[in-house]
N, C-alpha and C positions, 0 to 999 in steps of 0.2 A: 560318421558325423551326424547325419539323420537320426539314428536311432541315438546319440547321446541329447538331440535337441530334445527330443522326447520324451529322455529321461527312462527309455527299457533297458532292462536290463541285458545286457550279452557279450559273450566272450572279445567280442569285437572295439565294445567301447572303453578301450583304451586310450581315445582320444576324449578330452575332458569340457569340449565343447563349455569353456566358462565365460560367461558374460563379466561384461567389463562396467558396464553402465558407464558406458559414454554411447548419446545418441546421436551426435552429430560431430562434424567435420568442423577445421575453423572455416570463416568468412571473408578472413580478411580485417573483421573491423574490432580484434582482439587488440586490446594496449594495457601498458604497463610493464613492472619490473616483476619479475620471477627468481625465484631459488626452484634449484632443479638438483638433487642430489640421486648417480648413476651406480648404484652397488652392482660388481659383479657381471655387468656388461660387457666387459674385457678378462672375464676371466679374475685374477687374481686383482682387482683394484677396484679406485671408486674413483669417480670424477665429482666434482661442486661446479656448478656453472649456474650464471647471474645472467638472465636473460631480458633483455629489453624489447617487448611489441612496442610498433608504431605503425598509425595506420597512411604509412605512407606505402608505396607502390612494393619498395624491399622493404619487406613490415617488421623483416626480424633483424637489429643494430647487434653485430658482429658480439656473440657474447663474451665476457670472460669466465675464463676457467681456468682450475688446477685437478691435476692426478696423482693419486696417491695410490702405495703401494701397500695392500693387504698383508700384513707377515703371515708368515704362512702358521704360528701357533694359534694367530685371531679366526684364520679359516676354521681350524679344527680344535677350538676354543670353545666358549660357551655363547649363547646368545646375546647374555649383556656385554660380552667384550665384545664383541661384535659391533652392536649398537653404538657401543660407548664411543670405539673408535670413528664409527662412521658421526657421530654429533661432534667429536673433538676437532673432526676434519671440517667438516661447516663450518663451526667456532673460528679456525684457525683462518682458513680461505676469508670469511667475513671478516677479520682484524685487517687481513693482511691488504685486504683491497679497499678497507675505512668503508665499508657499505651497513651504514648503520642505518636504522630503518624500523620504527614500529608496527610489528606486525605481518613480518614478512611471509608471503604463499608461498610453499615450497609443492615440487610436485616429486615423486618419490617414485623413480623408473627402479623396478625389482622385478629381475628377469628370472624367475623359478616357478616352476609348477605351483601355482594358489589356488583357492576358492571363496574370489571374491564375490560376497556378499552387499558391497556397496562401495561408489566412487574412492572412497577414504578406508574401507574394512575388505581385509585380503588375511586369508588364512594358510601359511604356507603346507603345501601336502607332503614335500619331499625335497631334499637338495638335492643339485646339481652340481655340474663343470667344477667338481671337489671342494667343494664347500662342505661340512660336517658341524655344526656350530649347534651342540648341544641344547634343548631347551627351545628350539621353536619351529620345530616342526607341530603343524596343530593346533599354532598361536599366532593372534593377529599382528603381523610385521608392522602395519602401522602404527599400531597401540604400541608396541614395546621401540621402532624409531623415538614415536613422543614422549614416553619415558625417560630416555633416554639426553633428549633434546632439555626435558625439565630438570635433568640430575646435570648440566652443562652451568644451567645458570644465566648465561651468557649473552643470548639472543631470544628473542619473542618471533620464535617461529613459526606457522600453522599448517600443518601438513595437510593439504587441501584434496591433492588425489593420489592413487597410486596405480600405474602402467606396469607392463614391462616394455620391454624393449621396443618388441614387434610393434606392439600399438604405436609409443610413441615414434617409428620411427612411419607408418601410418600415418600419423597425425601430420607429419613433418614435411609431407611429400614434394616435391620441388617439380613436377611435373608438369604443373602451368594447366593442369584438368585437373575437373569438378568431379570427375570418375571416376579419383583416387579411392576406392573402395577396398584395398588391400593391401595390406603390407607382408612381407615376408624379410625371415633374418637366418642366414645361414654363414654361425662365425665359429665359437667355440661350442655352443650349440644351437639347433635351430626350432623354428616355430612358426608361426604363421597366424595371421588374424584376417576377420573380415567382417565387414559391417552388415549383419542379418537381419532378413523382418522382424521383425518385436514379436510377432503374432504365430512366428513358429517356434520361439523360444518356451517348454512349458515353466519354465524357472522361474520367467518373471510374468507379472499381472498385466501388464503394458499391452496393448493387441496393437497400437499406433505406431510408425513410424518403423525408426531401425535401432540396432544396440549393436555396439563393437562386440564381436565372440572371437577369444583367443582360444583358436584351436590343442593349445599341445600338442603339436602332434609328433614332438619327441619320444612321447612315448605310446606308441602305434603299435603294438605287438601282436597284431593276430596270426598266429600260427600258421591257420590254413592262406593266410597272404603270403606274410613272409618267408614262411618257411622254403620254399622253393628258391628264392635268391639268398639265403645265408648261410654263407661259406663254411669252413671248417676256421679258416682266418677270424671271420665272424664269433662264433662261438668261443674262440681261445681267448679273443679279446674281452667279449662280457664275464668272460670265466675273472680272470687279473681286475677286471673294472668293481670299482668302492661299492658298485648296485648290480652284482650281479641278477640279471633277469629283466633290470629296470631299463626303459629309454632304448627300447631295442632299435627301434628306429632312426634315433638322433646315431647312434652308434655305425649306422651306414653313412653318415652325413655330415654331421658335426666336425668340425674341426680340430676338439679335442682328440679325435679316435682319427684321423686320417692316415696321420702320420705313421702310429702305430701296425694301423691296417697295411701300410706300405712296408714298415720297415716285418713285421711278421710273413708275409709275402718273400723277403729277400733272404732271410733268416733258413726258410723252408728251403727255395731253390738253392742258397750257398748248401745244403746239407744233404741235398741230393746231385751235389756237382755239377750245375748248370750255370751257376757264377763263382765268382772269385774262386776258378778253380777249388771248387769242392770248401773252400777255408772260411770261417767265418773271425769274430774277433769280442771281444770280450765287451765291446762298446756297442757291436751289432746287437748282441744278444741282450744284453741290456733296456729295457723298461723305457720307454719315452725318450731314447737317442735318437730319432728323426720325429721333426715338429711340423706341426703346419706348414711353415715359414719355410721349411726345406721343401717340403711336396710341391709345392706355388712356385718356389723358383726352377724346383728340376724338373718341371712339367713344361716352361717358357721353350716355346720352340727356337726360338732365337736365342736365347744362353744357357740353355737350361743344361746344356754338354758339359762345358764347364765348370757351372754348379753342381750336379753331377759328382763329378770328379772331387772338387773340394771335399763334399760333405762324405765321402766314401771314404778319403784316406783320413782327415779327420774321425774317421769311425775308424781306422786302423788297416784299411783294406786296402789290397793293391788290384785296382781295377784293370782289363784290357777294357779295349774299344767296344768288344760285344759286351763287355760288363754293362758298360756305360747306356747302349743303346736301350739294352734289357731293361735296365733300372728306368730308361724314362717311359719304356712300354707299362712297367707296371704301372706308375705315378698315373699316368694318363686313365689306364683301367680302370685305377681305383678314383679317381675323380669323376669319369666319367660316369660311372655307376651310380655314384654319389646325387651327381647333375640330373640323370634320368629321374632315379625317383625322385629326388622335389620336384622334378617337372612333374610328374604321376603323380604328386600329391596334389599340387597346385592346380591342374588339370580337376583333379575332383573336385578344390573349391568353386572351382570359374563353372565348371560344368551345374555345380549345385544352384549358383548363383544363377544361371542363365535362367534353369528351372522352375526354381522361386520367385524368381520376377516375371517367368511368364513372357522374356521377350527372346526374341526370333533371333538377333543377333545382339551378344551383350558386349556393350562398351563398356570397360576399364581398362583404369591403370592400376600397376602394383608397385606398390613402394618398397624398394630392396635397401639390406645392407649386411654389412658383415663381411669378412676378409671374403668367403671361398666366391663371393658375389662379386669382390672388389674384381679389375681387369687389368691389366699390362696398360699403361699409357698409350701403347702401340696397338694394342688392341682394342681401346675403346676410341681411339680415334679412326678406326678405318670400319667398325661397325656403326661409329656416328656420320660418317662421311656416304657410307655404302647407298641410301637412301639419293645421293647427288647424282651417283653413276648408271648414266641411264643406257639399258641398253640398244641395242639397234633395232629391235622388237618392240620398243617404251616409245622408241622416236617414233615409228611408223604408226604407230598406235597416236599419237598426238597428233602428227601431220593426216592421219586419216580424219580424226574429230574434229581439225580445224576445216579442214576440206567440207564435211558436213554440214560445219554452223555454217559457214558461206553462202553455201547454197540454200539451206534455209531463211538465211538472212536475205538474199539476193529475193527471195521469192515472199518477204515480208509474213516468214513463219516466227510462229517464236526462238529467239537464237540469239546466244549472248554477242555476235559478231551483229553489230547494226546494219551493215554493208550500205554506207551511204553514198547518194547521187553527189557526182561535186557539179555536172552538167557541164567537166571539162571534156569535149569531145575529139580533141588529135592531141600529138605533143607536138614538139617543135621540128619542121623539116628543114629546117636552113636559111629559109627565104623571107624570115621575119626581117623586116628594116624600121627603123622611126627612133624616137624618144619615146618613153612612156616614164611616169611618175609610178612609185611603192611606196604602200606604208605598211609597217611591220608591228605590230602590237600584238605581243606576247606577255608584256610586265610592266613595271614602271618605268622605266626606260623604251621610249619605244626609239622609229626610224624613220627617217623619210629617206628617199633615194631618188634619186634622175638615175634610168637606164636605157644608154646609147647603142642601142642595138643596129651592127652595122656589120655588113661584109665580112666573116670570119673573125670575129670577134663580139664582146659584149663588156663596154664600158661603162662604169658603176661611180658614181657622188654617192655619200649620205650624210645624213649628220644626224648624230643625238640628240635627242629631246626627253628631258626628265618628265613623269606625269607627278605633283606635288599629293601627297597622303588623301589631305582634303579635297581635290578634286577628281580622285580615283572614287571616294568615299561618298563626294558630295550626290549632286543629281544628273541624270545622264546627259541634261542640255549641258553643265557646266565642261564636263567629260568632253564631248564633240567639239563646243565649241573652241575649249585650248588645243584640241589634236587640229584641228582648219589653222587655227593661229600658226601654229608649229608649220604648215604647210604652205601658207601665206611667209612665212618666214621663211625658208627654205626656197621657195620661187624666188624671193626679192634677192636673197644673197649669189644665186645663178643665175639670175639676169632671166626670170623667165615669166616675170609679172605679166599679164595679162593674157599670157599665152594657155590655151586649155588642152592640156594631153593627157592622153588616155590613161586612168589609174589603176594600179591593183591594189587590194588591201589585204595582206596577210592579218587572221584574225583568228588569235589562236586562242581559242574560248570553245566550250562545247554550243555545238550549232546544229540546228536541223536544216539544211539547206533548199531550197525550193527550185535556184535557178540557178545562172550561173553570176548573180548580182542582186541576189535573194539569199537572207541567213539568217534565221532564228534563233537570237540568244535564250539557249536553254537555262545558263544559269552563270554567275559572274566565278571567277575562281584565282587564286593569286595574290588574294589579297584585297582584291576588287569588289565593290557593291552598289556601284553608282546606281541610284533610284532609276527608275523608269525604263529601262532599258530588257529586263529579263521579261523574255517572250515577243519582243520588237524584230523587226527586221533592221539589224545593226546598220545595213546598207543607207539604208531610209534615213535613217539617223544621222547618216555622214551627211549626206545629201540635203540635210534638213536645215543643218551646222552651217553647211558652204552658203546654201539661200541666205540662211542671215547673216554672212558675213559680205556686204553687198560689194560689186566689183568684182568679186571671186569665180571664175570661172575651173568647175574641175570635171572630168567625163569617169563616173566612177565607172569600169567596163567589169572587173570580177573583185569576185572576195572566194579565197582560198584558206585552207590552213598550211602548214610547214611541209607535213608529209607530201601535200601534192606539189608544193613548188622546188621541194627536191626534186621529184623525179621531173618536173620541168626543166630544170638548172639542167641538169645532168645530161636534159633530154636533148638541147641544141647543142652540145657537142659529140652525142652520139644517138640518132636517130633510133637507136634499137632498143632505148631506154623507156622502159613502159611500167616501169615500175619502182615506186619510194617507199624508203626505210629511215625511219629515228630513230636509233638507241640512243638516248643522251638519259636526261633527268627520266622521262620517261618516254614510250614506246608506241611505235604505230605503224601500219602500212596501207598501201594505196598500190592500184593497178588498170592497166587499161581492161575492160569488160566487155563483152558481149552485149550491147545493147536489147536485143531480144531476149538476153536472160534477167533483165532488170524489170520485176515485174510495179515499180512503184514510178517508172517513165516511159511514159507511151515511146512507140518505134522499134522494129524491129531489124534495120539496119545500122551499120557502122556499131561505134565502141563508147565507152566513157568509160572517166575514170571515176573508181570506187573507192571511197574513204573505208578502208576496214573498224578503224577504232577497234584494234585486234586486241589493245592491251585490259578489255575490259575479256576478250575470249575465258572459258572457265568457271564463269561469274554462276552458271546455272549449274556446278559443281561437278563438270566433266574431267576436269583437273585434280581432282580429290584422289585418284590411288599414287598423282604424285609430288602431293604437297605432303612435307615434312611440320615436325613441329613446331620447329623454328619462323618455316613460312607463315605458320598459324599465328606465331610470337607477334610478328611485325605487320599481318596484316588486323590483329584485334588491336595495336597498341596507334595506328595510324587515323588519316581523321575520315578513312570512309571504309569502314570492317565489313568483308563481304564484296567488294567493288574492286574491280582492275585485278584481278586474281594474277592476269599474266603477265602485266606487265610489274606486279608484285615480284614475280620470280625471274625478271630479266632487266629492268631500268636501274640506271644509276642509282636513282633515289631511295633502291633500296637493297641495293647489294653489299652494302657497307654494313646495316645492322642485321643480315642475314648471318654473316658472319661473327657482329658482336653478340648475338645470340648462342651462335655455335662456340663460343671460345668462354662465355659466362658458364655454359652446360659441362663443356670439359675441365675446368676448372673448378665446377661444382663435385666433378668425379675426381678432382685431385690428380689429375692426368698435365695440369697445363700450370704451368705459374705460382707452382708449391702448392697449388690448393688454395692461394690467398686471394679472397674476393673481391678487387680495388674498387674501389669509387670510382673510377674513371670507365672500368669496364662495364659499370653499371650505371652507366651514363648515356643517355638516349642519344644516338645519331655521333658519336664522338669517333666513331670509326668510318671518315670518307671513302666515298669509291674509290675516289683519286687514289687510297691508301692501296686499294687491291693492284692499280695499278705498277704503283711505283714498285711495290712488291712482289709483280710477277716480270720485271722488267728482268731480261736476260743476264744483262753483267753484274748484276748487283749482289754482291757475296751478301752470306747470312748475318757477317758482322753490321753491314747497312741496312739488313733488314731489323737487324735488333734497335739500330741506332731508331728505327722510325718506330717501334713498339718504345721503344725506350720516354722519347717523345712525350710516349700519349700516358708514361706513367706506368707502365705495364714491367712490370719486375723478372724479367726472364733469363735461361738459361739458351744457350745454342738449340741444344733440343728444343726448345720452347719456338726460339725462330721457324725452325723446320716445320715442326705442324703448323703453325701460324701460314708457314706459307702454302702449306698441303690444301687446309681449310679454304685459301683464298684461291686457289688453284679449281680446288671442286667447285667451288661456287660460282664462279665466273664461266667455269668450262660448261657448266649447266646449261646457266644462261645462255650462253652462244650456240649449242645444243638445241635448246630449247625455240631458239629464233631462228636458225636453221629448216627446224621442222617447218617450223609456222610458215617460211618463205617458201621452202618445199612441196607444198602443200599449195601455194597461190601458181606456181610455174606449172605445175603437172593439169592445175586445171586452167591456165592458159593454152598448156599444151594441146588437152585434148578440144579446147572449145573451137581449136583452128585445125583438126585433124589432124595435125604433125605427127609425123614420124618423132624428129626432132627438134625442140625451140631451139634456136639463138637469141637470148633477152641480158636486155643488161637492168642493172639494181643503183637506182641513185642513192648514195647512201648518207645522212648525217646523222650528229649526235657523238657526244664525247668522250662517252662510254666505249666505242664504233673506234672512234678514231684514235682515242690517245692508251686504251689498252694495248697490249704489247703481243697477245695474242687470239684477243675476242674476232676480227676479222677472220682470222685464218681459220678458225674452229669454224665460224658461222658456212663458209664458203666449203669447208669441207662435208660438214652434214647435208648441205643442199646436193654435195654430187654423190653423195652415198645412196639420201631418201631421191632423187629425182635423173638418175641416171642416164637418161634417153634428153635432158635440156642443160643446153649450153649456158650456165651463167656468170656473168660479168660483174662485178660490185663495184661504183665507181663514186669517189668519196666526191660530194659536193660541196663548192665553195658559195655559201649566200643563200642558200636554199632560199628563204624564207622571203629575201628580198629580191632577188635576179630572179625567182620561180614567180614570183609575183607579177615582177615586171611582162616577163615570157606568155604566161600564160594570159595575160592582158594582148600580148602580141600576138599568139597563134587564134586569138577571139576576132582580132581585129582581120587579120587575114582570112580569117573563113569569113567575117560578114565582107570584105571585100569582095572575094569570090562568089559570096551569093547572089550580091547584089548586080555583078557581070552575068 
């Protein structure tokens, strides 16, 4: 490769290292209508397809196209029938779809060894994949296409570029990265491209930038390389082959010669009595009677037995069992061989690349295609999935890293875990008695509540209260003072005007907390923006509201968020409850702490509870060996890229397009849904969690699972169900996995903060995600006793978190200032 960019001459460069002149990748912000005519890409045929750019987000509008079959007199005809045929087919394709058009750019994919000279001027050196078409080896393909195109009549065509394959399928990459710097094609034959400095190119005058270089490296021939892997199989094959000498390399690889290489193989051992009893058959011996297409399937470890057998007695053979085995050992052999050197080749581009750029670890991606690349549906779903299955070494490894930010965070290091004070310092021991007033503001809708906290029980009023667009939107006074209205309301209808009891305020907005009736609105979210409020003590604010609302009597005692009035709710009915969990929309957790290791609140006895704000853990990119591409999909397509990394990989909110990611991908591989791209699945958010739900619900046969794919527009086969629910399977099981660790990881350092042997802790748990999946519970609870095996834990679903946690820890406030005060 080197030595041909160079231009020295040596037995070696048989790779033709030719510049394509194309310098860059698209953008994105490419539109328009295109003609695209695909000669010989498939071997004996040609494709027309009518391509439409739009610069919307799927930029490429689903193209039309037709294939036509090459007779095989045009293959081994002359140039201008060639031509002739391939402009009749344009003509024909343009009639038949009324796409009339002055002027139309055509780009001209011609996948054969050239030497292109310029975007538009390509000079063919040799054919291939049995092609022989007299008269234009030598000659510029594009010139004699436009001749061609002019002797038609018909249409005003303008042949704008000419690729082959590789490049274009390069250009094409569906990879969702900027990296895509290579494509490779390994069908009937193969090739490889990649985008190189300008400035080690000596061909061209360019020192700037990069130029696409199509390797050739079909025909790779260096003796002292090759010569040690090629067979006598090898050799009998380029002996029979239309170039003998030529493409030695494609001839290990290529699709055209696989088959061949396999059935020559079996040819050999029937003839030295190792199969088919010693017999062979008139079909075996025969020239091109096992095809790709037979290798592919008799190589499938799951039917390939079968297939196998078919294509043997249709060769006229009467297999045993060991026949059968034998034949798929060779299939295998010979693919796998196949598979090593392109990797060995491709390996030499990446390495070259790495080199040339000068950096220490190079990031790309390679754009593949072609049959011997295509995968088993079965196969490319459980290498796309594999990336989900974490092992028990992945978990410990996370619940160690979470373990770390904590304690950085606790000690006010830098650390994606905030580990905030809530200055909630016991939870509830039983002894809490009174009324207390809650307000719940999480959304437009908020709540007020009266909770009668009495003797073995905890009795709940509320009532809804809408907050109106414009005063969510207007200024913070307006804001306060309809939430005091609302409260004022709510007393008069309970009969408790004039009476002043103690409130709590669930306020579920990012806060910096100071006290324990002290919160600093970081910033409004939800929809929310009322003026004057971000960077206020929210508390002050209520407080401010009540003063002007005269008459009004309220004792604001705390402000909490959801997570900690879970594990309050949770906590009066089980004292051992020291710790809260949300999986719903999105995620978090809280725990009772070590006072002494909070180094941002003076005191170094007794405990409080710590806001984790866990679902931002990751954020400083400790999560990165095991975020997938998908995860990367949904967190650039979201409205804060880079933020909440974890709870990106486990919340409601977004486990549903984790998944419609994963099923666009497999469907892009033709593995899911025929191949057909719907508009629905490339529809943002149209896949609810709710859906993983329903779909992993135990009694629910595959035909109900179709019905609810069916639903959403999604055109499928029973197969189709099955991965669908594979896909939602891995994804969920992650998640719960993944929250597992995390919780893992807060027990073990409770554990040791109190020198146990053993903890006994229970886990308040809400969130809907938590509670209405059919099997995220039991996952979560089973990781926690795997990673934390020495503490006993409890998960116990809470009813009101948000408002009973509110009211509670309002009451465990008032009780300790009681007891102070005695």
């Amino acid at each position: 490769m080197e030595q041909a960019l160079k231009r020295q001459d040596s037995p070696a460069n048989s790779v033709r290292m030719s510049p394509t002149y194309i310098g860059s990748m698209p953008n994105g912000t490419e539109q328009g209508d295109f003609l695209v005519l695909e000669l010989g890409t498939k071997g004996a045929s040609l494709r027309v397809l009518w391509v439409t750019l739009t610069d919307t987000k799927e930029q490429c509008v689903k193209p039309k196209s037709q294939e036509f079959v090459i007779p095989q007199e045009v293959m081994l005809g002359t140039g201008k029938q060639l031509f002739d045929f391939a402009a009749h087919c344009m003509s024909e394709f343009l009639d038949a779809h009324t796409l009339k058009n002055q002027n139309l750019k055509l780009g001209f994919n011609f996948p054969f060894p050239c030497h292109q000279t310029g975007l538009d001027r390509s000079t063919l050196i040799s054919w291939t994949k049995g092609f022989r078409c007299s008269g234009v080896e030598g000659q510029d393909v594009v010139q004699l296409l436009r001749q061609a195109i002019q002797r038609q009549k018909a249409h005003c065509i303008d042949v704008v570029a000419m690729v082959n394959d590789t490049v274009g399928i390069m250009m094409d990459c569906k990879c969702d990265s900027k990296f895509c710097d290579v494509g490779l094609i390994v069908d009937t034959g193969t090739n490889a491209c990649y985008m190189e400095e300008a400035r080690h190119v000596k061909a061209l005058d360019n020192d700037h930038g990069r130029t696409c270089i199509s390797i050739e490296w079909g025909s790779f021939c260096d003796e002292a390389t090759l010569g040690p892997v090629l067979t006598t199989f090898d050799h009998a094959l380029d002996c029979e082959s239309l170039d003998p000498g030529a493409q030695r390399f494609e001839k290990m690889i290529g699709g055209l010669y696989l088959g061949e290489l396999v059935r020559l193989v079996l040819v050999h051992f029937a003839q030295h009595g190792i199969l088919f009893g010693g017999c062979t058959s008139p079909a075996l011996l025969s020239q091109g009677s096992i095809l790709l297409e037979h290798v592919i399937k008799m190589e499938d470890p799951a039917t390939g037995k079968a297939e196998i057998l078919a294509v043997l007695q249709d060769l006229g053979l009467s297999p045993q069992v060991s026949d059968v085995e034998h034949v798929q050992h060779v299939c295998a052999a010979v693919c796998t061989r196949a598979a090593q050197l392109c990797a060995a080749a491709l390996a030499a581009v990446l390495s070259h690349l790495q080199r040339s750029r000068e950096q220490q670890t190079l990031h790309v991606a390679v754009a593949t295609g072609g049959r011997m690349l295509e995968k088993h549906p079965r196969r490319i779903l459980e290498d796309t999935l594999a990336p989900f299955q974490l092992s028990f070494e992945q978990l410990k490894m996370v619940q160690a890293q979470m373990r770390t930010a904590m304690i950085k965070g606790l000690q006010g290091e830098a650390s994606s875990l905030r580990m905030l004070p809530t200055y909630v310092r016991a939870t509830p021991d039983g002894s809490e008695r009174g009324d207390f007033l809650a307000l719940d503001l999480g959304g437009t809708n908020f709540r007020v509540l009266l909770v009668r906290v009495v003797e073995g029980s905890v009795q709940i009023t509320n009532q809804v209260y809408s907050i109106p667009e414009h005063t969510a939107q207007g200024s913070g006074e307006q804001l306060f003072d309809h939430i005091v209205d609302c409260i004022v309301d709510f007393q008069q209808s309970q009969g408790l005007s004039g009476h002043s009891l103690p409130l709590g305020f669930t306020f579920s907005f990012p806060c910096k907390q100071l006290g324990l009736d002290q919160a600093i609105l970081l910033n409004w979210t939800k929809g929310f923006s009322a003026s004057g409020c971000e960077g206020q003590d929210v508390v002050n604010l209520l407080r401010e509201a009540i003063r002007r609302k005269q008459g009004v009597e309220l004792d604001v005692v705390a402000i909490v968020n959801d997570t900690v009035g879970t594990m309050m709710s949770c906590g009066y009915d089980d004292p051992r409850c020291e710790i809260g969990l949300i999986v719903g929309t999105g995620t978090n957790a809280c725990y009772m702490e070590e006072l002494q290791n909070v180094a941002s609140v003076e005191g170094n006895s007794g405990r409080m509870c710590i806001n984790m704000e866990w679902g931002a853990f990751g954020d400083d990119g400790t999560l990165g060996m095991f975020l997938t591409r998908f995860d990367d999909c949904v967190d650039q397509a979201s409205i804060n890229p880079g933020k909440q990394r974890f709870e990106k990989m486990i919340s409601g909110m977004y486990l549903g397009e984790i998944v419609r990611h994963i099923l666009l991908h497999l469907t892009s591989l033709g593995a899911l849904f025929r191949g057909q791209m719907t508009q629905s699945l490339q529809t943002r958010d149209i896949f609810k969690t709710k859906f993983l739900s329903e779909i992993e619900s135990d009694g629910l046969a595959l035909r109900q699972v179709r019905a609810i794919l069916e639903d959403l527009g999604l055109p499928l086969t029973s197969d189709d169900a099955l991965m669908v629910l594979e896909v939602c399977q891995a994804v969920s099981r992650r998640a719960a996995q993944l929250c597992g660790a995390g919780m893992a990881a807060v027990v073990e350092k409770m554990r040791e903060n109190r020198g146990l042997q053993e903890l006994t802790v229970s886990v308040g748990v809400d969130g809907t995600l938590y509670k209405l999946h059919p099997h995220f519970s039991n996952l979560v609870s089973a990781t926690v006793q795997k990673l934390a095996p020495h503490c006993k834990v409890t998960f116990l679903q809470s009813e009101d978190g948000s408002g009973k946690g509110a009211a509670l820890v309002t009451a465990v406030a008032c009780r300790l200032a009681q007891r102070a005060s005695v």
